[in-house]
N, C-alpha and C positions, 0 to 999 in steps of 0.2 A: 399288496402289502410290501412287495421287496420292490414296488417302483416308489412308496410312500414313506419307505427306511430308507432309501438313497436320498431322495427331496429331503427329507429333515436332515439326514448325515451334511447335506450340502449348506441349509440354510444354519445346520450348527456352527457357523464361524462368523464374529462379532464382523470380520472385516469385511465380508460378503454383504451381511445385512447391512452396513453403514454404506456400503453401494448402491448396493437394491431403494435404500432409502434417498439416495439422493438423485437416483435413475427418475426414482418413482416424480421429484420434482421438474429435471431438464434433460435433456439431450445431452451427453457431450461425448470429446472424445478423451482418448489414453489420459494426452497429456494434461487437460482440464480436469480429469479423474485424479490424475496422481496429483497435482496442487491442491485439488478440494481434502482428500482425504490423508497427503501429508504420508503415503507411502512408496517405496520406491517403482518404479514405471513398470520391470520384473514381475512384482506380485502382479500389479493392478490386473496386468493381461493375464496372467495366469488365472485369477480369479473371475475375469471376465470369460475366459476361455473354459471352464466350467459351468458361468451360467447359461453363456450359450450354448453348449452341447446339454444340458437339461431343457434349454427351452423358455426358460424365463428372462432370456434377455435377447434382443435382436441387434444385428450392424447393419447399418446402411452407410453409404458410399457416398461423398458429396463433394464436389471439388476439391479433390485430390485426399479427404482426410476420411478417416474410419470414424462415424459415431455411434454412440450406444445408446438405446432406451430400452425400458421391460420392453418384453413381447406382449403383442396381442393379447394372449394366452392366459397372462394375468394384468395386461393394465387393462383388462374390462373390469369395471366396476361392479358389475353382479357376480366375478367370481370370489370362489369361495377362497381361493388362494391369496387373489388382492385383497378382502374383507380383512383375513386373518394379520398378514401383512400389513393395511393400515393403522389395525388396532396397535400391533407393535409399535408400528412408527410412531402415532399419539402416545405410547403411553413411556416411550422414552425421549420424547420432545427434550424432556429438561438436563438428559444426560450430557455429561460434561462435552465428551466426544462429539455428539450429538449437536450440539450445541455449536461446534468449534466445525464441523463439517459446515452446517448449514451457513454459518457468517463467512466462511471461506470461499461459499457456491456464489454468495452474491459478491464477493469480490473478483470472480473470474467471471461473471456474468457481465458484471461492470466495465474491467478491461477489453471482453467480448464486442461490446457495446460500441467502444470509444475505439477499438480498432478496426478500420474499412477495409483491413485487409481479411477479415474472417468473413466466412461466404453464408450466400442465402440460407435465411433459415427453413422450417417446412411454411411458415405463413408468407404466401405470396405478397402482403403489404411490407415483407423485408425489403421487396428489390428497392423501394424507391431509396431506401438508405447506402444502397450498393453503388456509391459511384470512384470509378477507377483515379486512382493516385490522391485518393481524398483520404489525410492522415491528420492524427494530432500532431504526431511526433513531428513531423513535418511543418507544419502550422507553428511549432514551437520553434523550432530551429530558426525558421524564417525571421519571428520576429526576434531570437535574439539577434539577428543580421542588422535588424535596426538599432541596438544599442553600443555604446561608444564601448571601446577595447576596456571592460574593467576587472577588478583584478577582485577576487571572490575568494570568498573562504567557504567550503563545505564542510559544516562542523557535526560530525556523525555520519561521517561519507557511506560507511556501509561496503557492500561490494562496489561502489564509486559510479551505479547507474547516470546518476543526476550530475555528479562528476563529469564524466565524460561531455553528457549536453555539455552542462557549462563552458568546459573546456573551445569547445567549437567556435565561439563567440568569446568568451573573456581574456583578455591577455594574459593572465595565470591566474590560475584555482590553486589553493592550499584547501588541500584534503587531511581531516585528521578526524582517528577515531582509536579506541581504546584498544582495539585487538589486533596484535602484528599477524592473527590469521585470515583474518577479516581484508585488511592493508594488503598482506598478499596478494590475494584475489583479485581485490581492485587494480593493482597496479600492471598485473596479467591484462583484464580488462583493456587495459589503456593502452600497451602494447600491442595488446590485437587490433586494435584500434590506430593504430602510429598516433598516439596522443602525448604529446610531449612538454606541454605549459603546465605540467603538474606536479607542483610541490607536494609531497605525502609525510605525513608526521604523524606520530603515537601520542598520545595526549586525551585527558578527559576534557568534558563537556564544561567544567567547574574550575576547570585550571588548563586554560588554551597556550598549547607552547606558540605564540603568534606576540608579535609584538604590539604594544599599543598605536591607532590609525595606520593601521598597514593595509585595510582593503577597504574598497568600494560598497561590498554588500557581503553580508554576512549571512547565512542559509543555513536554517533549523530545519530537514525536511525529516517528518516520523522519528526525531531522536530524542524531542524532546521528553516524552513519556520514558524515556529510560535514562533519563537522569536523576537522579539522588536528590539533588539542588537544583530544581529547573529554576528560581529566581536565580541564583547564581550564573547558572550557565546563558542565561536570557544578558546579563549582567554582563557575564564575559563575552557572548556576541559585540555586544555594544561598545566593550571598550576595544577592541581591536579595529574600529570600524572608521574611518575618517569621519570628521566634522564634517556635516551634508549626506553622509551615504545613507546607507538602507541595514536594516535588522528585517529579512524574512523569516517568518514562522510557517511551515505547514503541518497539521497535527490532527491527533483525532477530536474530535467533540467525547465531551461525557458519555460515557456507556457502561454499560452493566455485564460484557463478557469476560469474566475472573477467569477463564480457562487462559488467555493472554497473557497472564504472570508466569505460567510453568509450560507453556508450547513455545511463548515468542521473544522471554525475559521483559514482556513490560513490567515498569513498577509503578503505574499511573495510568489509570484505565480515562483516558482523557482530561479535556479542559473544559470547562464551561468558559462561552463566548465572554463573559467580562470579565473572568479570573485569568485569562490569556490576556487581554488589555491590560489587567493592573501591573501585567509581568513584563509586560513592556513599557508600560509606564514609570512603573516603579525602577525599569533601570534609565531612565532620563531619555528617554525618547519622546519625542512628540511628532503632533497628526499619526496618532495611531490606527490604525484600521481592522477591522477584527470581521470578513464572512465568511458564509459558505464558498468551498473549491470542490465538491464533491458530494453529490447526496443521491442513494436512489431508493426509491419504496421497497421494502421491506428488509433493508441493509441496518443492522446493527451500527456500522460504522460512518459517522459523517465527517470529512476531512473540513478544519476549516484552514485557510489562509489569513495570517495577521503580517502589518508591516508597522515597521515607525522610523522615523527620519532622526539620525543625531544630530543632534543641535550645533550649528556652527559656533566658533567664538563672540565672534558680533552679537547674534543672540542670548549668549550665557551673558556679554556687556550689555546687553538694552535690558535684560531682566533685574540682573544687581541694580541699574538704573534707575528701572519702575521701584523696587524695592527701597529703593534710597527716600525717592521721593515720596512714596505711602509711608513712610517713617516720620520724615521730616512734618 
């Protein structure tokens, strides 16, 4: 009785069981733990560090990093601890948290995936995915090597990740985004970085401080869901953009995760693929392109990538043109 008043003493904490639940789906370690569950790195081990000394959670040791899964002890399916535990798990599937842990597991599963610098998993058919200096991130940088020096604007730079790439390859990036705390951050970033073709500006998404044809390519990456006016903001991409340049969009597809308004300030739980084309259509772009950049089974979240091209002058003259002549 007083080892089965300690076990429930332990499993009475919401933040334990939202562990236990996402244990019960993958392996991982600290730092995938604190992303998935969105608490600081502190608790996570502490509370790891309690379920292991009960027993219900085990560490293993794998190229150089600590991960975690239930123990034995209860991820056997006949006991009566996992039983109990599942049922919980099913029966708060729809809980908001819940909800918000699990789409967050497949986003760090995602990244897990796409970076060849995380090591063999326990299924031996990982190694053949394991080969040494094999990067995205890398693979991106190269080919921005092949594009001419152009001058970009990150509009919703954010902590200025995408910024920085850019910066490596474009002859200046204007980075701007609405929080001077946010701006901060990034400019640190870019510091530690010795990244110095970076213009930074405060400004929304709907009223860009950027002059009219002042860059080569314009970049909506994840910002556009938090805009008020995304035609607008699609609109101001475009006018700041040279005649011939580029309007990219990267964004989420349509979804159903509401917990996104009050964890991450989205106010637009995605695009559906041709209401993103009409937003780039609608601001005068042509050859629009609207796919998938991102998709993985059983992910809430599908990224797509949209582009469109602004129309030179010549072109806005051979249209008046056609137009002249279907008149006459």
């Amino acid at each position: 009785m007083k080892e089965a008043s300690a076990l429930y003493r332990l499993l009475g904490d919401e933040a334990r069981l939202r562990l236990l639940a996402v244990l019960a789906r993958e392996r991982l370690n600290v730092t995938e733990l604190t992303g998935v569950l969105g608490l600081a790195q502190s608790g996570v081990s502490r509370h790891l560090r309690l379920l292991k000394e009960a027993g219900l959670v085990q560490e293993e040791k794998d190229g150089g990093f600590s991960y975690y899964q239930l123990a034995p002890a209860i991820g056997e399916t006949g006991s009566h601890l996992r039983t109990m535990l599942d049922a919980q798990f099913a029966e708060s599937a729809d809980d908001q948290a819940v909800r918000a842990d699990q789409a967050r597991l497949h986003e760090v599963l995602r990244l897990r995936k796409e970076n060849f610098e995380t090591h063999i998993g326990p299924d031996t058919r990982d190694a053949r995915q394991l080969v040494p200096g094999r990067s995205w991130a890398a693979w991106s940088r190269a080919i921005g090597l092949l594009l001419p020096p152009l001058k970009v604007a990150d509009l919703g730079c954010g902590e200025g990740y995408l910024t920085v790439e850019a910066a490596r390859w474009a002859a200046r990036v204007i980075a701007v985004d609405r929080s001077d705390n946010v701006l901060q951050r990034a400019r640190s970033r870019a510091r530690r970085r010795h990244v110095s073709n970076v213009v930074w500006k405060r400004g929304e998404l709907e009223k860009l401080p950027v002059a009219d044809n002042s860059v080569d390519v314009a970049m909506l990456s994840q910002a556009l869901h938090h805009a008020l006016h995304p035609a607008r903001a699609v609109a101001e991409a475009a006018r700041i953009t040279v005649p011939g340049g580029r309007v990219l969009v990267l964004d989420l597809r349509t979804h159903g995760e509401a917990w996104v308004r009050t964890k991450l300030g989205d106010r637009i739980l995605g695009f559906a693929d041709d209401e993103l084309k009409g937003l780039l259509t609608a601001a005068g772009l042509r050859d629009v392109h609207v796919g998938v950049g991102a998709r993985k089974t059983g992910d809430p979240f599908t990224v797509l990538v949209a582009s469109g091209v602004k129309p030179s002058m010549a072109h806005h003259e051979d249209t008046k043109s056609r137009r002249r002549t279907k008149t006459v």
